[in-house]
VOBALUM-883773 format. One record per residue (C-alpha): x, y, z. Coordinates in steps of 0.05 Angstrom, whole numbers, always signed. Each point is the difference from the previous one (the first is absolute). Layout:
<rs>
R       X       Y       Z
R       X       Y       Z
...
</rs>
This chain:
<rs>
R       X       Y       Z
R    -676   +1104     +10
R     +64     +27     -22
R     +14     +72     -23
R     +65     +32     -26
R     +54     +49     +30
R     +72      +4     -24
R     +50      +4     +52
R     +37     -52     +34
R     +57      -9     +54
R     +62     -50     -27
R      +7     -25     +64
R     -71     -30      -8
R      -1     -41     -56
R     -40     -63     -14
R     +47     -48     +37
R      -1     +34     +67
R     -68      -2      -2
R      -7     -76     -13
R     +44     -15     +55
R     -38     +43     +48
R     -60     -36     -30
R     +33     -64     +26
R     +17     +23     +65
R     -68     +26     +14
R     -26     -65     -23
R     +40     -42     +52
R     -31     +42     +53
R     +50     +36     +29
R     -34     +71      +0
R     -74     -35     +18
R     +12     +36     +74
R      -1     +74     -32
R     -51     -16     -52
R     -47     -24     +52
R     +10     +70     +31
R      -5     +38     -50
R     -72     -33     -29
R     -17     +10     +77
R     +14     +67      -2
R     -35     +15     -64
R     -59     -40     +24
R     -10     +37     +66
R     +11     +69     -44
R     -59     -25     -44
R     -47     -20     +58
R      +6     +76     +22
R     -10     +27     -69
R     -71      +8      -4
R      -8     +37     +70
R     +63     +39     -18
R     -41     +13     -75
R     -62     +23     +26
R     +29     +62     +39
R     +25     +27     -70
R     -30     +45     -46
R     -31     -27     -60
R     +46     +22     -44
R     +49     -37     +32
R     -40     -56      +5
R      -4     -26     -76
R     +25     -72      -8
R     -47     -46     +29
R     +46     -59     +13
R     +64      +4     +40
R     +60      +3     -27
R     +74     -15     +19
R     +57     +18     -42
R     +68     -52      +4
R     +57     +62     -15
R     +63     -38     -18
R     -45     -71     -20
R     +71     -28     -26
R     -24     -74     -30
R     -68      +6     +43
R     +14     -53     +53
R     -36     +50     +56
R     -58     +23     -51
R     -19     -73     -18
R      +8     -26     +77
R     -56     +60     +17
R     -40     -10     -56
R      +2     -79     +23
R     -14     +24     +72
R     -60     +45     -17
R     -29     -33     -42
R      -2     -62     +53
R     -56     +48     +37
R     -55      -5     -43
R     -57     +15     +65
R     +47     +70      +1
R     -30     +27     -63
R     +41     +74     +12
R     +60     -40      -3
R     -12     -48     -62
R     -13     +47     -39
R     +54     +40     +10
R     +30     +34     -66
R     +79     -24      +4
R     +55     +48     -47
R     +70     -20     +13
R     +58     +32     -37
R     +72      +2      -3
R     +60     +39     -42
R     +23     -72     -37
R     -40     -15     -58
R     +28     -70      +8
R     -25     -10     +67
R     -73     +20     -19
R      +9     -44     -59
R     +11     -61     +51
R     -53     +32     +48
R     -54      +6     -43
R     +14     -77     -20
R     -69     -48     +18
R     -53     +37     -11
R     -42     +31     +65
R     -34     +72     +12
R     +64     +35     +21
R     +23     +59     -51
R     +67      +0     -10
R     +39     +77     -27
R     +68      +7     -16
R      +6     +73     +31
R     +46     +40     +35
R      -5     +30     +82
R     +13     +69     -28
R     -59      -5     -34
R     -55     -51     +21
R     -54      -2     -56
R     -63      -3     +50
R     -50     +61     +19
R     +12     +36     +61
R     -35     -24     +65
R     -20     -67     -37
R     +31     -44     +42
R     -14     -35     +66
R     +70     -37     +19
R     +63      -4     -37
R     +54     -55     +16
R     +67     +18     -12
R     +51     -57     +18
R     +70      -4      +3
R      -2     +51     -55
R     +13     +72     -13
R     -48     +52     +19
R     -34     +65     -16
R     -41     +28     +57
R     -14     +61     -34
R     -34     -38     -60
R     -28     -56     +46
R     -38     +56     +44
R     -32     +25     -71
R     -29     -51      -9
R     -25     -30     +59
R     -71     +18     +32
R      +4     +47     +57
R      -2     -53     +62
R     +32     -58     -55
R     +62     -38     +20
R     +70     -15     -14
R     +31     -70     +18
R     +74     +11     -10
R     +44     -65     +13
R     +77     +16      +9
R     +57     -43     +27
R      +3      -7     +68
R     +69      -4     +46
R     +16     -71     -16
R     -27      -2     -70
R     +54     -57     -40
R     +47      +5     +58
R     +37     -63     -18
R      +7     +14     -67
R     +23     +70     +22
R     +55     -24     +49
R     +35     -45     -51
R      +4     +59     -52
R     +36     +29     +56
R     +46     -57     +25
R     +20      +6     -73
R     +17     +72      +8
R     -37     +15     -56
R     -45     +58     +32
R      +1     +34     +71
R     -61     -25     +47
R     -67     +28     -21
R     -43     +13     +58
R     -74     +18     -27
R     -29     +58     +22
R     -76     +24     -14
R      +6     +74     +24
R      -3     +32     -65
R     -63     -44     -21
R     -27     +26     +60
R     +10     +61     -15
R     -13      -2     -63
R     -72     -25     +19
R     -10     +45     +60
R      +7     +64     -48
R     -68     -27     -44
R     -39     -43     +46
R     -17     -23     +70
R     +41     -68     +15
R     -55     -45     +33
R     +37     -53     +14
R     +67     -39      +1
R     +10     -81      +1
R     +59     -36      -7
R      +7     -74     -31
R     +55     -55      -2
R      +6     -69     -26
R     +59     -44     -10
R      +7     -47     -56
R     +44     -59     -13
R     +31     +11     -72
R     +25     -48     -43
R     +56      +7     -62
R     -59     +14     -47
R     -44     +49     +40
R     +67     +32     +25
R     +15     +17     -72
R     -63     +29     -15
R      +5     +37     +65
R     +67     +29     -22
R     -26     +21     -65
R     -60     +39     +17
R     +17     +31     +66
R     +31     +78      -5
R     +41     -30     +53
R     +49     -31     -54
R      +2     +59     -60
R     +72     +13     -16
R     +27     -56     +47
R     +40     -61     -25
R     -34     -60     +16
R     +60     -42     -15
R     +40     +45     +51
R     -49     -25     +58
R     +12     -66     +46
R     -73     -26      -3
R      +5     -74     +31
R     -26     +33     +66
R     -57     +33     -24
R     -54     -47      +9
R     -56     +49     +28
R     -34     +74     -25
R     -35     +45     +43
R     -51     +39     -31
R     -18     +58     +46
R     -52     +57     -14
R     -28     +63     +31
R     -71      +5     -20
R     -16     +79      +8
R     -76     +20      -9
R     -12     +67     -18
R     -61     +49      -5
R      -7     +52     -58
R     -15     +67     +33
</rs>
C-alpha cells in the first residue's frame, strides 16, 4: 500500500536508489541487515511482557508494530518482512503490522513495488503521520533521525534500532578520495547520535558489524553512485584500479523509549 506526501530531497532521486537496490542485492550489506531483523526480532519477543505492564489506554493495537523511518527503496523492510514471516509457529511475530516510510516519493514508489502486507507513506520525520504510543520498534538505518518524534510515537518500554556507520565504514573508498586530495580524512564519530539518543531514551545496547566485499567494475559503480560517500566528488578525478574491496561497517544501537 502506497500513500502520498510531497517532499523530496534532489540528492535522492530514482537512480541512486536503483543502484543501492543493486548493491543490496549483491549482498554486500546482508551482515547489518541480519542485525538489524535480529534486533527487531528480540524487541518483538519482549513486546508482550513489556505490553502487559501498560495501561489500557496505552494498550490499543493488538498486533505489534515496527515502523522503518527513512525506508529509502525498502531493501531492510522487505528483508524483515521475509524474515518474520519465515516464523509462522511465532504467531506475535507473523502477524506483525509493518509501516515503513521515507521523505522520497520515488523511493516508496520502488518500495512499495511486489505486492506484500508492508504499508508504504511518503512522509516527512518532522512529522510522522502515526498516533502517539502506537508503536512497538522503529528501525532507523543509515538515515536521518528525529528522536523527539520517534519517542511520540513509540509505546512506553518500545524500542529504537538505530544503525549508523561505524569507524571503518567505506574506508577504501574513503582513502582514495583522499590520495586524490579531493577532501580532508573523515574520521566517523557517533557522539552526537549518542547523545542525541541519550536525551529521549535509555540506550540498551550497542553492536558493531563488518564485512568486506570483493567489488567488481560493475558493483563498484553502483557503489559509487549510491553511497553519500561520493556526493559532490569527481569520480573521474579518482585512481580506482586499486580498489577492489568495500567494507561495510555498522554500529547497531538499541534503544528503549522512556
Amino acid at each position: 500500500m502506497l500513500r502520498g506526501g510531497n517532499n523530496e530531497s534532489d540528492l535522492y532521486d530514482r537512480s541512486f536508489f536503483e543502484h543501492r537496490s543493486a548493491v543490496f542485492s549483491a549482498g554486500m550489506y546482508d551482515h547489518v541487515i541480519r542485525a538489524c531483523c535480529d534486533s527487531v526480532e528480540n524487541s518483538l519477543a519482549t513486546a508482550p511482557q513489556t505490553r502487559s505492564l501498560l495501561p489500557e489506554s496505552a494498550n490499543s493495537f493488538d498486533a505489534p508494530r515496527v515502523v522503518d523511518a527513512g525506508c529509502g527503496e525498502g531493501h531492510y523492510m522487505r528483508r524483515l518482512e521475509a524474515r518474520l514471516a519465515s516464523v509462522p509457529s511465532k504467531q506475535t511475530l507473523n502477524s506483525t503490522d509493518l509501516i515503513a516510510f521515507d521523505i522520497s516519493r520515488e523511493a516508496v514508489a520502488l518500495a512499495s513495488r511486489g505486492g506484500g502486507d508492508v504499508e508504504w507513506l511518503a512522509a516527512d520525520l518532522a512529522n510522522i503521520p502515526l498516533r502517539d504510543g502506537s508503536v512497538d520498534c522503529i528501525t532507523n538505518v543509515f538515515s536521518p533521525a528525529n528522536y523527539a518524534e520517534f519517542t511520540r510515537i513509540l509505546r512506553p518500554g518500545g524500542t529504537l534500532v538505530k544503525i549508523v556507520p561505524g569507524p571503518h565504514h567505506v574506508a577504501e573508498l574513503r582513502k582514495t578520495i583522499v590520495d586524490a586530495g579531493l577532501r580532508k580524512e573523515l574520521r566517523y564519530s557517533n557522539d552526537d547520535v549518542l547523545q542525541g539518543i541519550s536525551a529521549h531514551m535509555r540506550i540498551l545496547n550497542t553492536t558493531r558489524v563488518s564485512a568486506t566485499t570483493a567489488v567488481d567494475d560493475a558493483l563498484l559503480r553502483d557503489f559509487m553512485a549510491m553511497t553519500p560517500v561520493m556526493f559532490h566528488i569527481d569520480q573521474q578525478a579518482l585512481e580506482l584500479s586499486e580498489l577492489d574491496r568495500i567494507t561495510i561497517e555498522a554500529d547497531v544501537i538499541v534503544a528503549s523509549a522512556m
